[in-house]
N, C-alpha and C positions, 0 to 999 in steps of 0.2 A: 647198877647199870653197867652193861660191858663197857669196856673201853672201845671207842670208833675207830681205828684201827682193827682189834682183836675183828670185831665185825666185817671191816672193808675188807682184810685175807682172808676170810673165810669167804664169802662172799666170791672174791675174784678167784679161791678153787671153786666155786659151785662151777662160775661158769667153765673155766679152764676143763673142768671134768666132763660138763657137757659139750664141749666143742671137742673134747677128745670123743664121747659117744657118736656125736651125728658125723665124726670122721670117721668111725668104725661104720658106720652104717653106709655113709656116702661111697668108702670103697669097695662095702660089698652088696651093694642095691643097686642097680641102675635107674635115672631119673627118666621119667616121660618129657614129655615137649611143653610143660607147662610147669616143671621142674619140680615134679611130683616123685615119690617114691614108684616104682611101676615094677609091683610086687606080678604080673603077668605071665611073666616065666617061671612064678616061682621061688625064688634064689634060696637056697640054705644058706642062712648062719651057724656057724659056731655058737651050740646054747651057752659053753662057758664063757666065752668071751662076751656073748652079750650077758649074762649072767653077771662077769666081773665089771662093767662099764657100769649095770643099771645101782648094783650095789655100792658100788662108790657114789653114785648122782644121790642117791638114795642116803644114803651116809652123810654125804653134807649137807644137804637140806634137811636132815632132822636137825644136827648141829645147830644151823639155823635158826631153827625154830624155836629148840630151847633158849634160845637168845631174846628171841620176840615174846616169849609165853613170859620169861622172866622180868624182860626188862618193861614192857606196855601193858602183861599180865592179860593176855589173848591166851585165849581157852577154843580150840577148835574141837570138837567132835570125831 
């Protein structure tokens, strides 16, 4: 079993990683009045840079997972 630590850092990059994505997104999306993404105009992104955000979120969350599949022995599909 991992050590609870080894898990809680990894962990606190998930999120850290995702609050750097939805701050990539937050500055190049504008929000509607219901504080919605309001994709209406359109906006481009930068494919790489979303590209590089989703690959890191993506990155730790398998980390992740290998953690849970080892340690509780969870088999997802």
């Amino acid at each position: 079993m991992q050590d609870k630590s080894v898990v809680e850092a990894e962990t606190k990059k998930l999120i850290e990683i995702r609050n750097a994505f939805y701050d990539y997104l937050d500055a190049n999306i504008p929000k509607d009045s219901m504080g919605q993404y309001d994709f209406s105009e359109s906006p481009t992104l930068d494919a790489k840079s979303v590209y590089e955000h989703f690959f890191k979120l993506d990155y730790e969350a398998r980390k992740l997972r290998a953690f849970l599949v080892q340690d509780y022995d969870l088999h997802a599909e």
